[in-house]
C-alpha positions in Angstrom: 4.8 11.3 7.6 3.1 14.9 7.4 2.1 16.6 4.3 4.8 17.5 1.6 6.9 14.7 3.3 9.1 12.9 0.9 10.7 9.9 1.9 13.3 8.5 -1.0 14.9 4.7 -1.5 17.9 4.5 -4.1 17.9 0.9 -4.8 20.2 -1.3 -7.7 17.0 -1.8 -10.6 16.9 -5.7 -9.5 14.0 -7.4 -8.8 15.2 -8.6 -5.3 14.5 -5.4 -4.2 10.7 -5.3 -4.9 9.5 -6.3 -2.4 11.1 -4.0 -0.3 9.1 -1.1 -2.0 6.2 -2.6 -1.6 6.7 -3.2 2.4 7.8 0.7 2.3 4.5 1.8 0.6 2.3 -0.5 2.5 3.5 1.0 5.4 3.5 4.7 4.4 0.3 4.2 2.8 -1.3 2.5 6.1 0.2 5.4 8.3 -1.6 8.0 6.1 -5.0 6.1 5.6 -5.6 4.8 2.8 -8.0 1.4 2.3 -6.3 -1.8 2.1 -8.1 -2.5 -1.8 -6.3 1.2 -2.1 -3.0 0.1 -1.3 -3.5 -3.2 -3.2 -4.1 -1.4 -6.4 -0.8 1.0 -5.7 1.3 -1.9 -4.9 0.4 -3.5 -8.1 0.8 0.1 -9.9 4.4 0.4 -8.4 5.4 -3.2 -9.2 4.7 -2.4 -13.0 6.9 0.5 -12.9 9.5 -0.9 -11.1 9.6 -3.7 -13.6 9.6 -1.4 -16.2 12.6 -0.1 -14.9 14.1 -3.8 -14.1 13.5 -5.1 -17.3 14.2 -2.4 -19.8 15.9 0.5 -18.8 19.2 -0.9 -18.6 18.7 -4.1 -21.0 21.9 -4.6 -23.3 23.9 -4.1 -20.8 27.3 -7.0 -20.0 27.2 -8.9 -17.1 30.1 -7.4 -16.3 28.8 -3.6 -16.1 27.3 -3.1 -12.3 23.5 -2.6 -12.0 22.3 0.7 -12.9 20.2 2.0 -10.3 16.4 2.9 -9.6 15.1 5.8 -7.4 11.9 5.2 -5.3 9.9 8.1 -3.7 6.9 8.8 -2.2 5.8 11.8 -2.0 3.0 12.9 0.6 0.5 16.5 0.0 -2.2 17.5 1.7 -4.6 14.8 0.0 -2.8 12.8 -2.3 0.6 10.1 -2.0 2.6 10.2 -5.5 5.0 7.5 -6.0 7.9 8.7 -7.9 10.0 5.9 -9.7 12.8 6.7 -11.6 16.0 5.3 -13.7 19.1 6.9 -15.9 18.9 3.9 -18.5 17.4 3.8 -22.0 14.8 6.0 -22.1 11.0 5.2 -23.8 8.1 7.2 -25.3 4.9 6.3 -23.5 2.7 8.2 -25.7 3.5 5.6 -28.7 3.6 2.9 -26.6 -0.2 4.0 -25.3 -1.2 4.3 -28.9 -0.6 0.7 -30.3 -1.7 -0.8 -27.4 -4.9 -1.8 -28.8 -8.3 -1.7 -26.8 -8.5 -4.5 -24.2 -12.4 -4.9 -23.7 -13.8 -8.3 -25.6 -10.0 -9.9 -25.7 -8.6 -13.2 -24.4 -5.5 -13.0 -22.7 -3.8 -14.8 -25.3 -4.7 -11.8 -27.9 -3.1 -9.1 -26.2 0.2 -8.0 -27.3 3.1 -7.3 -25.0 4.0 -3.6 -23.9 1.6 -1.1 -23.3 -0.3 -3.5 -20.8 1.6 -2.4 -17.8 1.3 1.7 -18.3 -2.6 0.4 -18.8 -2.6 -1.3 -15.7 -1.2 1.9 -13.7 -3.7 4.1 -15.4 -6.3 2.1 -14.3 -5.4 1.4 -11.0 -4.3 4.8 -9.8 -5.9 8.4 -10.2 -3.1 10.0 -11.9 -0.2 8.7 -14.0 2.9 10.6 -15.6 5.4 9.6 -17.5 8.6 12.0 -18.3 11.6 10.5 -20.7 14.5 12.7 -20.7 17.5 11.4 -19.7 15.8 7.9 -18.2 12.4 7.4 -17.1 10.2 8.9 -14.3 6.9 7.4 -13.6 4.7 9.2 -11.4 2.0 7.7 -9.8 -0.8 9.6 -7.8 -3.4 8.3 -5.8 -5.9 10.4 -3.8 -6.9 10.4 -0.1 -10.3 10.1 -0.1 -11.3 9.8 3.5 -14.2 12.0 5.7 -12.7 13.8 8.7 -9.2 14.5 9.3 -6.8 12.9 8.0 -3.9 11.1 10.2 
């Protein structure tokens, strides 16, 4: 994979198919040079928006009604790999969902409230995160190359 490479997975939103983007980014993410702890904290990064899109973008929906799908891309520039993960279903504001989730420092587990806790999980395990809700959801996440010498 070279620079401004973009490699793309269109996958049903279930979670069998986790752990096939996470065997897809380890591997793009080994090829390109990033630190095992690195691609640790993306894998965990992508799982949380990948469940995002698992578990609520298409909630409500009949049994009946075929899976909607996800979209899965990763996205390689000169010193960065963004992880693009996207859905069609319902769609969600992450800026009010950042706002009441309340400051985690000096809390048990059991006093956190749900939602919020996985957007803070990708903000603090990746350099960048974006979130666009138009029609669906796009998380983008961004990690940086940091490596001495060329890169691979």
């Amino acid at each position: 994979m070279t620079a401004d490479e973009k490699i793309t997975l269109k996958l049903p939103a279930k979670s069998d198919y986790l752990d096939l983007i996470r065997l897809t980014l380890y591997g793009i993410a080994t090829k390109i040079g990033f630190t095992y702890e690195e691609i640790e904290d993306m894998k965990v990064a992508v799982s949380e928006a990948c469940n995002n899109a698992v578990l609520y973008a298409y909630a409500g929906r009949l049994d009946t009604e075929p899976h909607g799908e996800m979209e899965v891309s990763f996205v390689r520039t000169v010193d960065s790999l963004s992880i693009v993960v996207k859905d069609e279903g319902h769609s969600f504001d992450a800026a009010s969902v950042a706002q009441k989730a309340e400051p985690l420092h000096g809390k048990s587990i059991q006093d956190i409230q749900a939602g919020g806790l996985g957007l803070y999980l990708m903000q603090a395990l990746m350099d960048e995160v974006e979130v666009r809700s138009e029609k669906g959801t796009e998380v983008v996440l961004t990690k940086r190359l940091e490596k001495s010498g060329e890169m691979a």
